[in-house]
C-alpha positions as CSV (number, residue, x, y, z in Angstrom):
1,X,22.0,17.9,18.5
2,X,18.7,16.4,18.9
3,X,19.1,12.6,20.1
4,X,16.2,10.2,21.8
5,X,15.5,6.6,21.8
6,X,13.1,5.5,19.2
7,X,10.9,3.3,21.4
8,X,11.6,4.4,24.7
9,X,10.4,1.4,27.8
10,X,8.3,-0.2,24.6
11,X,11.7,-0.6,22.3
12,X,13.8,-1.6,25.3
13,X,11.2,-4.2,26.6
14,X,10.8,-5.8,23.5
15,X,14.7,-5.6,22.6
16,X,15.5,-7.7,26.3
17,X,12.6,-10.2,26.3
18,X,11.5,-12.8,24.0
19,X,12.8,-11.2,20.5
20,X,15.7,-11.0,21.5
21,X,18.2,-12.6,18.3
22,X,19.6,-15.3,18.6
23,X,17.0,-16.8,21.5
24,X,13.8,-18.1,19.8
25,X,11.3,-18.6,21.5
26,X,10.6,-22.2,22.9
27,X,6.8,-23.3,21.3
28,X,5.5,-26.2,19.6
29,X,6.7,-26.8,16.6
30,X,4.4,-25.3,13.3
31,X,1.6,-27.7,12.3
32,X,-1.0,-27.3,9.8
33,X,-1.1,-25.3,6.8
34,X,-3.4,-22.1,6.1
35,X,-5.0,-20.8,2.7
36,X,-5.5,-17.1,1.6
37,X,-7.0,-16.0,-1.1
38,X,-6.7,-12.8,-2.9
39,X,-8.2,-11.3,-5.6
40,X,-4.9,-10.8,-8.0
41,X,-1.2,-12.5,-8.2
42,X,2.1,-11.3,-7.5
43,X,3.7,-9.3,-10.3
44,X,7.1,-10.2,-8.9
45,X,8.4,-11.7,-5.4
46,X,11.3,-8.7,-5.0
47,X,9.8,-6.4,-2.3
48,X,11.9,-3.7,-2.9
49,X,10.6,-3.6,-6.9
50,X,6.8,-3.5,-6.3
51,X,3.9,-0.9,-5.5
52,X,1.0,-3.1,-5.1
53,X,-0.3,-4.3,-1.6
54,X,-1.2,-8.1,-2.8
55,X,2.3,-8.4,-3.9
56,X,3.1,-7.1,-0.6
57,X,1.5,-9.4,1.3
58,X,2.9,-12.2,-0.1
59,X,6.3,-10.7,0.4
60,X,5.9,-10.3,4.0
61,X,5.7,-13.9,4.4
62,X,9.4,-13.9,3.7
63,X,11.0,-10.6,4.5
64,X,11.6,-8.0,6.6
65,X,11.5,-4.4,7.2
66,X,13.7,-2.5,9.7
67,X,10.8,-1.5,11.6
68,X,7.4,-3.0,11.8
69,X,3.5,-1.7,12.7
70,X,1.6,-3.7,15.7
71,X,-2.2,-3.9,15.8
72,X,-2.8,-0.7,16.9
73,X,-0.8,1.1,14.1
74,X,2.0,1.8,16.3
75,X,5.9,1.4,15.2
76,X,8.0,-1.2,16.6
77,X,11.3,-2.9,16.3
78,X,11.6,-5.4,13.7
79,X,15.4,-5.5,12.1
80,X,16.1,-2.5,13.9
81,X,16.1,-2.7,17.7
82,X,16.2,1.3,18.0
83,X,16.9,4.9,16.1
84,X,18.2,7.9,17.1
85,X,18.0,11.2,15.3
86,X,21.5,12.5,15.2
87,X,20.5,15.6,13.5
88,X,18.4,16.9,11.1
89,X,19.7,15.1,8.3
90,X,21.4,11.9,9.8
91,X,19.4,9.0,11.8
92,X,21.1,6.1,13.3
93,X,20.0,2.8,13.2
94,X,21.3,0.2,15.8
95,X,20.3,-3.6,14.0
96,X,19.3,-7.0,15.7
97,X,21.9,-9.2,16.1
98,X,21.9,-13.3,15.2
99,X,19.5,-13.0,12.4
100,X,20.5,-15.1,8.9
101,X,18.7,-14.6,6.0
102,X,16.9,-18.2,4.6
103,X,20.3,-19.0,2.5
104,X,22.2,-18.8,6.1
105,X,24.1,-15.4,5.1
106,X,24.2,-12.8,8.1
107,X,22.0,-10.0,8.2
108,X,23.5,-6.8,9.2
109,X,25.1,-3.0,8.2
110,X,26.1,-4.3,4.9
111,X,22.8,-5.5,4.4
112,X,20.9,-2.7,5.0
113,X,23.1,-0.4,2.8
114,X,22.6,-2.8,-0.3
115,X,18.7,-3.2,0.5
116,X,18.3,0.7,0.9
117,X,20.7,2.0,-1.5
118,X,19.6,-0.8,-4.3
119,X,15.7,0.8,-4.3
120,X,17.4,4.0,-5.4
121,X,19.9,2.7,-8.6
122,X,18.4,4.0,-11.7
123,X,19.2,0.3,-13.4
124,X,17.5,-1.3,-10.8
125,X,14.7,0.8,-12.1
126,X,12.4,0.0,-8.9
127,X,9.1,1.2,-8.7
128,X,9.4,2.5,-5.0
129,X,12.2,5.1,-5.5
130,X,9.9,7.8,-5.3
131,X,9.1,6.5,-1.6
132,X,13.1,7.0,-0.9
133,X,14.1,9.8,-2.8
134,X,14.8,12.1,0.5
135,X,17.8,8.9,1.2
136,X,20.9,10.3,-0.1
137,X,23.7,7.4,0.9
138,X,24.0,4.8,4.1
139,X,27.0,4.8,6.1
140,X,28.0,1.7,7.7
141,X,29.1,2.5,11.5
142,X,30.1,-1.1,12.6
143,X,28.3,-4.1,11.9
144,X,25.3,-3.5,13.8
145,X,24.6,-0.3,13.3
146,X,23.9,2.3,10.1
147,X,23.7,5.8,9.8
148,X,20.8,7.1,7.3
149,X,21.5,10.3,5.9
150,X,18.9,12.4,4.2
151,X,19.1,14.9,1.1
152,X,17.5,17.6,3.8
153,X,15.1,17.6,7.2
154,X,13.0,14.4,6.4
155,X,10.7,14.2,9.3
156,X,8.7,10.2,8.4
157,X,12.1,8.4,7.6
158,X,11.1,6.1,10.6
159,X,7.2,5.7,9.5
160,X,8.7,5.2,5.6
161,X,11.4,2.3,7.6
162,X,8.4,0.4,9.1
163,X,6.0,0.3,5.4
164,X,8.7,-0.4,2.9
165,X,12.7,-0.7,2.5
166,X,12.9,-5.1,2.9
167,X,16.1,-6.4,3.5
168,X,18.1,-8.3,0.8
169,X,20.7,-10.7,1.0
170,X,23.8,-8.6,-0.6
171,X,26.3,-11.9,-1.3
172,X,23.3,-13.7,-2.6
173,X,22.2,-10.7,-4.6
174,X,26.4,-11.0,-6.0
175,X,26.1,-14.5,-6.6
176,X,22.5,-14.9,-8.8
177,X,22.4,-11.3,-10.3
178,X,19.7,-8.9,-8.7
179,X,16.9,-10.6,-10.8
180,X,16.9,-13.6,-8.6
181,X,14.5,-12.5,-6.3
182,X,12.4,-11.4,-8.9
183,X,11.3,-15.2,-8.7
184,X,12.2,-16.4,-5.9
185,X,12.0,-14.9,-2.4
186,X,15.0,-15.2,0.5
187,X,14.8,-12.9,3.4
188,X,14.8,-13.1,7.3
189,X,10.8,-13.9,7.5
190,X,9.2,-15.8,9.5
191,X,8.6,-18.4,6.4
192,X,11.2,-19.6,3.9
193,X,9.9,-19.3,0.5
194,X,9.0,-23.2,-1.2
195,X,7.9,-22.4,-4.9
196,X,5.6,-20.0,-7.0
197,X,3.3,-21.0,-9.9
198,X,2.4,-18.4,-11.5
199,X,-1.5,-17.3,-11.5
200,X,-1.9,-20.6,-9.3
201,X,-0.1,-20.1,-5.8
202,X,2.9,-18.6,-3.4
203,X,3.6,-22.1,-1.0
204,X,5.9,-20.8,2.2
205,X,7.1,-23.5,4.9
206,X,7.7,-21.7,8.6
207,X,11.4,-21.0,9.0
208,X,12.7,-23.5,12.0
209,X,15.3,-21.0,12.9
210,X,13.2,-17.5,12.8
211,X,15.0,-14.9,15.0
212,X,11.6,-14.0,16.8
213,X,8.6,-15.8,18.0
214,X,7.9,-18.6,15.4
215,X,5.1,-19.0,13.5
216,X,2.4,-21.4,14.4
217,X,1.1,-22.7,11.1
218,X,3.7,-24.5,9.5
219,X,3.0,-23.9,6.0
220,X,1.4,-20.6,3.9
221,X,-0.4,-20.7,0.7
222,X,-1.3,-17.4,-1.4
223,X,-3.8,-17.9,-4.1
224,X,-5.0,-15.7,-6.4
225,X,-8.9,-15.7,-7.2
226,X,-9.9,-13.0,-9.4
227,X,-13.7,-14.1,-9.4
228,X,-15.6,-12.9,-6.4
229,X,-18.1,-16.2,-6.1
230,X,-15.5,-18.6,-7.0
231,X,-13.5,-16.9,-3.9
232,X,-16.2,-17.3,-1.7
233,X,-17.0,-21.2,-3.0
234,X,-13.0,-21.3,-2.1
235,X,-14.3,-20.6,1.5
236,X,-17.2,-22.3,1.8
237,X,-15.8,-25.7,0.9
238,X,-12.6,-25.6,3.0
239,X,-10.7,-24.9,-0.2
240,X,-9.3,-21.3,1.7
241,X,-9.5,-20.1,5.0
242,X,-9.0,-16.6,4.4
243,X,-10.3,-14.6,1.3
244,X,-10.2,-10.9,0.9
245,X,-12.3,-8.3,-0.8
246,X,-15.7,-10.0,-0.1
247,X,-18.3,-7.8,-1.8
248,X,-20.9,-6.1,0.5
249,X,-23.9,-8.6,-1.7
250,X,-22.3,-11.6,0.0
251,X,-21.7,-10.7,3.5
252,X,-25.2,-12.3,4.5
253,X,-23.7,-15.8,2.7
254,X,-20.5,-15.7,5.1
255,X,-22.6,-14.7,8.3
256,X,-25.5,-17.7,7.8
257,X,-22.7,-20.4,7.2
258,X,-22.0,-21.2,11.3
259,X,-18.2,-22.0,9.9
260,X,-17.5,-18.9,8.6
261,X,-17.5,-15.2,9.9
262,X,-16.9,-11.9,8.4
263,X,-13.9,-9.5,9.5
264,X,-13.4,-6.1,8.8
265,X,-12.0,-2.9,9.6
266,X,-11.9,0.8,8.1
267,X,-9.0,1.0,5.5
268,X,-6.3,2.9,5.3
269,X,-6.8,2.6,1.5
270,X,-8.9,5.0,-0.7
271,X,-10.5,4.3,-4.1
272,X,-10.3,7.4,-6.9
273,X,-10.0,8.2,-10.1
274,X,-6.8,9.9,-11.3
275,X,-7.2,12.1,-14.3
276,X,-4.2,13.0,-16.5
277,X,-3.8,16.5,-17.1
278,X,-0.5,16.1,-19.1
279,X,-1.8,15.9,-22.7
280,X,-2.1,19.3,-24.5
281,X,-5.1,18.3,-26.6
282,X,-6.7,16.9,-23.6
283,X,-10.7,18.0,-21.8
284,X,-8.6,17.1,-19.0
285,X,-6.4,19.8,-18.9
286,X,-9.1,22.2,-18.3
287,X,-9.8,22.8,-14.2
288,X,-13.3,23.1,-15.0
289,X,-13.5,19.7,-16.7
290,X,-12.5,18.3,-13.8
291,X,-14.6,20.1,-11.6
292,X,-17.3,18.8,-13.9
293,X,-16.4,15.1,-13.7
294,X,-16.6,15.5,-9.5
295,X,-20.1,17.5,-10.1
296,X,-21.2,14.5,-12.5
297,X,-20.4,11.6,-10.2
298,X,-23.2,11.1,-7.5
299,X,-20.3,8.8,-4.9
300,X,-23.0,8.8,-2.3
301,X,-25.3,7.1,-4.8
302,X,-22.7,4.7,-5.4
303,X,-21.6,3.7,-2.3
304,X,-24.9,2.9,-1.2
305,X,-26.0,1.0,-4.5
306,X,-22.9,-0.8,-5.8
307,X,-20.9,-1.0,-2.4
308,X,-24.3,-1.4,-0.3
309,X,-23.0,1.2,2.5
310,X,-19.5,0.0,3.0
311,X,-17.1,2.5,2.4
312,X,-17.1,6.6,3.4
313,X,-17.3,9.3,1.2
314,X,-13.6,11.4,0.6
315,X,-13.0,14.8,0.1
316,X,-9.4,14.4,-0.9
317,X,-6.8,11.7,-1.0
318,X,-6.2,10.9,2.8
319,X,-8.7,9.6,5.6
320,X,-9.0,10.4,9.1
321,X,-6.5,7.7,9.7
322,X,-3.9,9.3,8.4
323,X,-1.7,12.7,9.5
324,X,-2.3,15.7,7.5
325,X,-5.9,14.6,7.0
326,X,-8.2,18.0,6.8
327,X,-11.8,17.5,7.8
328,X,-13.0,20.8,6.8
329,X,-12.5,20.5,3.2
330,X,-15.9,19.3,2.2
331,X,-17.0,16.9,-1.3
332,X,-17.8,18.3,-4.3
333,X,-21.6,18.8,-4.5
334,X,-23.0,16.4,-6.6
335,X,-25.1,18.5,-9.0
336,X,-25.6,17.4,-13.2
337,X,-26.6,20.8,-13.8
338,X,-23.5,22.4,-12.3
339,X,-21.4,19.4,-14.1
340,X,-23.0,20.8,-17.9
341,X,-22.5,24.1,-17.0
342,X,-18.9,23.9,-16.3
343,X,-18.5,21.6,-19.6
344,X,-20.4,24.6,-21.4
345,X,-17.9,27.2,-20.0
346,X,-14.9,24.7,-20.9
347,X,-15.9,24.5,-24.3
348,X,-18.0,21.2,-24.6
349,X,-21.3,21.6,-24.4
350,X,-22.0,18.6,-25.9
351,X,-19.5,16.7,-24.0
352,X,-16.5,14.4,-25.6
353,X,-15.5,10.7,-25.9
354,X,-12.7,9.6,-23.3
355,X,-10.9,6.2,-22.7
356,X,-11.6,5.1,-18.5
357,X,-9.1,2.1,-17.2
358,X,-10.4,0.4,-14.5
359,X,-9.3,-2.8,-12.7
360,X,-11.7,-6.0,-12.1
361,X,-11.1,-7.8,-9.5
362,X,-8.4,-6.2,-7.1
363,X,-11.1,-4.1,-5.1
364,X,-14.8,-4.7,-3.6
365,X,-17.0,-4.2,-7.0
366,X,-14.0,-2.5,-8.8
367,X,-15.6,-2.6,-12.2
368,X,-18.8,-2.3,-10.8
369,X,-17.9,0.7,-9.3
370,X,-16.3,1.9,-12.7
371,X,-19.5,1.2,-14.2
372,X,-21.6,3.2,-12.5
373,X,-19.0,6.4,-13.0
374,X,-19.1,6.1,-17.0
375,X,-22.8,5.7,-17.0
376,X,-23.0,8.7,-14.5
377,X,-20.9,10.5,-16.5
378,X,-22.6,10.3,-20.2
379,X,-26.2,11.6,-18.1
380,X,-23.7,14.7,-19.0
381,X,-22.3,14.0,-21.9
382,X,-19.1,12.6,-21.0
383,X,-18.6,9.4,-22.8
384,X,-16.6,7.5,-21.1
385,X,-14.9,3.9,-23.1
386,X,-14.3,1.6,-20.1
387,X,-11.5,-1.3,-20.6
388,X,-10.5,-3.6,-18.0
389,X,-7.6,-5.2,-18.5
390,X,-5.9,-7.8,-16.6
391,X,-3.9,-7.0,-13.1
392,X,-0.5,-7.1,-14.0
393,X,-1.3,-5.4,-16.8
394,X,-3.1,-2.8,-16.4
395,X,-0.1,-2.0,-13.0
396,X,2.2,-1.7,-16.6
397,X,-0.1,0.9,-17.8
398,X,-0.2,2.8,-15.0
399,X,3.7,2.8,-13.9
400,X,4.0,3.4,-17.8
401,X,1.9,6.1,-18.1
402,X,-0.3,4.5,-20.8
403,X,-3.5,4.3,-18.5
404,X,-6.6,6.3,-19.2
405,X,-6.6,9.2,-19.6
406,X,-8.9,8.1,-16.4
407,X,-7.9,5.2,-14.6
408,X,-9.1,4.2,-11.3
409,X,-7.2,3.0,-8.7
410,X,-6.8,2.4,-4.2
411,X,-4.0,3.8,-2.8
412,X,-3.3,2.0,0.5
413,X,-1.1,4.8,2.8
414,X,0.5,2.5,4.9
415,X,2.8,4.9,6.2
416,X,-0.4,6.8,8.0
417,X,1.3,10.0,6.8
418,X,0.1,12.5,4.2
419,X,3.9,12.6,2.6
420,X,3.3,8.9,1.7
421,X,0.0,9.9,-0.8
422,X,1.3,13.2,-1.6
423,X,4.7,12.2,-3.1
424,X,4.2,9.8,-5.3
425,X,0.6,10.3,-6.4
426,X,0.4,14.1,-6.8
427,X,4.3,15.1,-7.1
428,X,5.3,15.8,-10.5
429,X,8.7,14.3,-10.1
430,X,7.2,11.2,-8.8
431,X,6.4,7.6,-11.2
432,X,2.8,7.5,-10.3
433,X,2.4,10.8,-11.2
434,X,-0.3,12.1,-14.2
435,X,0.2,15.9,-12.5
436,X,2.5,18.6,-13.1
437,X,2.0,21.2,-11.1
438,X,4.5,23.7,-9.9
439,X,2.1,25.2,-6.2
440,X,1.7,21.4,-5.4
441,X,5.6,20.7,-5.7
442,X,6.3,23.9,-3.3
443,X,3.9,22.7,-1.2
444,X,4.8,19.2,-0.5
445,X,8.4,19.8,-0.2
446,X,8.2,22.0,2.0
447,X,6.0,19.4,4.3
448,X,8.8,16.7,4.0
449,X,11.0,19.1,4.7
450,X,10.2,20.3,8.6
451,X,10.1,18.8,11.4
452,X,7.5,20.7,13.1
453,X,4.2,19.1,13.2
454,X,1.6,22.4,13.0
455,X,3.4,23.6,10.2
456,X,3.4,20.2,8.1
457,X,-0.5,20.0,9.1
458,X,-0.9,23.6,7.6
459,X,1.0,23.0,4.9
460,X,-1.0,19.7,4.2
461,X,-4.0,21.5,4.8
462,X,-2.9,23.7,1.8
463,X,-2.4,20.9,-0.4
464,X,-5.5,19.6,0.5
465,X,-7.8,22.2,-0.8
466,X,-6.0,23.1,-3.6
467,X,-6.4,19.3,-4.9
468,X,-10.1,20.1,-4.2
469,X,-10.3,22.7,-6.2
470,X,-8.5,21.7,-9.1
471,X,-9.8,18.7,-9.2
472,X,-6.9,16.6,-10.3
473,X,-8.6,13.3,-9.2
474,X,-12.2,12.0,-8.8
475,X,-12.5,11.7,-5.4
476,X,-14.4,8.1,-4.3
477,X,-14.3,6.9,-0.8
478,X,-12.3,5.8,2.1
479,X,-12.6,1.6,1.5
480,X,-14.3,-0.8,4.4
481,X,-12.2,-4.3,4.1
482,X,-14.0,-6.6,4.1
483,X,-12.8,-10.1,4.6
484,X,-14.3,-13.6,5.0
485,X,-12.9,-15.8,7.6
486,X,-13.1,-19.5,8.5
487,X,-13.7,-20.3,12.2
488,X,-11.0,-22.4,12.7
489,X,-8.2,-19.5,11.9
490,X,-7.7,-16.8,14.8
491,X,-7.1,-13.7,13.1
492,X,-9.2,-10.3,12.7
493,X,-8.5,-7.5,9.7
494,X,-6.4,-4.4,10.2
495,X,-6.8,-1.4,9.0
496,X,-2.9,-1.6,7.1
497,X,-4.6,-4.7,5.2
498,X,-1.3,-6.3,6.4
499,X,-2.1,-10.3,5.6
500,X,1.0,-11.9,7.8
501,X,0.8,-15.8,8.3
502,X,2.7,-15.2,11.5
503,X,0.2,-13.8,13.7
504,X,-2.5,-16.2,12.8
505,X,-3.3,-19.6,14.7
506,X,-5.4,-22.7,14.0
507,X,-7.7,-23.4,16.9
């Protein structure tokens, strides 16, 4: 039986000083009131329901997950004060103690089996349940500690703990039906959730009696500005103090204006293309079409015209940031001659028409970007019919599988971990999912399945090349965030593009 602590002298440290439940921390009392701006709008304020980082971050102004990231990436207690692996297929959680939720109702075992177990009800029909599918059941020990048992060896429960799985409220959830928090938000979080109008703003006031440290900046304020220049006039004019997805074109704006300053860091998101292999009658279907499509697409071009050097070329769906990451499986060559050839052998020499989704507004230059892939592609014929509809829309298409046939999309891995990209992106059981192929399956299994390390790497590695060669996505670039900043907040990006009103200050 294989049993440590999950934190070791960091875990115990943080468990006996200042977080400790049930003993805020004396400070001054919250004053002020900050303003981020992102480029879309919540589809919904349930955390558990959702698979888009903007939603997210509005979210984590309210709740909490068992386990949390720091700013170097590393886990950390959050609802959890520790784990212990009990054996291969059972991990037990001990839970901090004195935390309420916002409607005063106790958090504790009960409410981390409802949270958990909810995500994976078929008529809750969330969106995550890929992400949890290796949970089979959670058994309530006492009421401050869980056991998590797994369907088999499932080595990144801790690392999947610490990205999603928020804590609900289970009497609450009894009382107004699970739809409640599908509109309004009560958790344990640092802020207590004050209204939401939608396409306008997400107001949060800071929660007096917070378990942990409290939050400095008494009131939060999410707003969504699609438009890149009325984002940045949001900044410029005190109207926001934090805006997100700042295109490279305007960087020199921000770094002249002696109020402002740009942050940014290396993301842990990549941008791609995901092409649908699933219709019969589809070009798609054919490897070589694919292979085509990554010939055709000049991303080096692209990055350094539309995204003006920010961003990193990708070979595959994860970045050096994250485990299981391969560096010597190289980019497709961009070539237009080996692109026709390959349509010629496929049975198109003269191309054909396709439909291409694309989103406007959620990344730097997303349509932009999209642009410059459908005119790249019809230099070879492929004719690509570009639509861009509107966020919350076009994340219906895509969990609906009405997108594309090519839809672009960034995938943020915040677990760091290959099994978080692999799963539900390339998994044919998975919602996200426009592949179906049996090797892939095998392979990524198998990865989730063992806890040794080198033979998850190798098996990644596997999966890896054989996405490169079959060419089930158009592979784009690792994304540089790229935020905008006024001087008066103290904050700086992270790589997770985790937006928490708690850690910033007002000097």
């Amino acid at each position: 039986m294989i049993r440590w602590n999950g934190f070791g002298w960091l875990g115990a440290a943080i468990a006996g000083a200042a977080l400790l439940a049930g003993t805020p921390v004396a400070a001054p009392a919250a004053e002020g009131r900050v303003v981020i701006a992102q480029g879309v709008d919540a589809t919904v304020l349930d955390p558990n329901w959702h698979v888009e980082t903007p939603t997210g971050n509005i979210c984590r102004q309210f709740y909490e997950t068992l386990f949390d990231r720091d700013r170097e990436l590393k886990i950390v207690p959050k609802l959890a004060t520790g784990y212990e692996r009990r054996s291969d297929t059972v991990w037990r959680i001990t839970l901090r103690q004195g935390v309420r939720f916002h409607n005063g109702e106790p958090f504790d075992a009960e409410s981390v089996k409802f949270s958990l177990e909810l995500i994976k009800d078929p008529d809750y029909k969330s969106r995550q349940v890929s992400f949890f599918r290796a949970i089979d059941r959670v058994e309530i020990v006492d009421a401050h500690t869980v056991d998590i048992h797994t369907d088999g060896p499932y080595p990144v429960l801790v690392e999947l703990l610490a990205f999603l799985g928020s804590m609900l409220p289970p009497k609450l959830a009894a009382e107004r039906g699970i739809d409640y928090f599908k509109t309004h938000a009560v958790g344990t979080g640092p802020y207590k959730f004050v209204r939401w109008k939608k396409g306008e703003e997400v107001v949060g006031e800071a929660n007096e009696d917070y378990w942990g440290e409290p939050p400095a900046i008494k009131t939060v304020v999410m707003r969504p500005i699609p438009e890149n220049t009325t984002r940045l006039a949001a900044l410029q004019t005190g109207g926001a103090d934090l805006v997100v997805n700042v295109p490279p074109h305007m960087l020199p704006i921000i770094e002249a204006d002696p109020n402002l300053r740009v942050s940014k860091a290396a993301s842990a998101r990549f941008i791609m293309v995901v092409l649908d292999t699933r219709y019969a009658d589809s070009p798609l279907r054919d490897r070589r079409v694919r292979q085509a499509i990554n010939h055709a697409v000049d991303v080096d071009g692209i990055l350094a015209a539309v995204m003006e050097g920010q961003g990193r070329r990708i070979s595959g769906l994860l970045t050096r940031l994250h485990f299981g990451y391969d560096e010597t499986v190289a980019p497709h060559e961009n070539s237009r001659r080996r692109a026709r050839e390959l349509l010629a052998e496929a049975g198109y020499p003269d191309g054909f028409d396709i439909h291409f989704d694309a989103p406007d507004g959620r990344y730097v230059n997303d349509k932009q970007v999209a642009e410059a892939i459908a005119g790249q592609l019809a230099k070879v014929g492929i004719r690509a019919s570009l639509s861009t509809p509107e966020w919350g829309t076009y994340v219906n298409k895509i969990v609906g599988h009405q997108a594309g046939p090519m839809w672009l999309i960034g995938w943020g891995n915040g677990m760091f971990d290959a099994d978080n990209t692999y799963t539900p992106l390339v998994h044919s059981s998975a919602l996200l999912s426009y592949t179906d192929d049996p090797v892939l399956d095998g392979l990524i299994d198998r990865a989730r399945s063992t806890f040794d390390r080198e033979e998850r790497q190798s098996l990644y590695s596997q999966v890896a090349r054989r996405l490169h060669d079959e060419a089930n996505f158009l592979f784009l670039y690792q994304q540089q965030d790229l935020y905008g900043v006024n001087n008066r907040l103290e904050w700086e990006a992270r790589s997770d593009e985790q937006l928490n009103a708690a850690h910033m200050r007002i000097k």
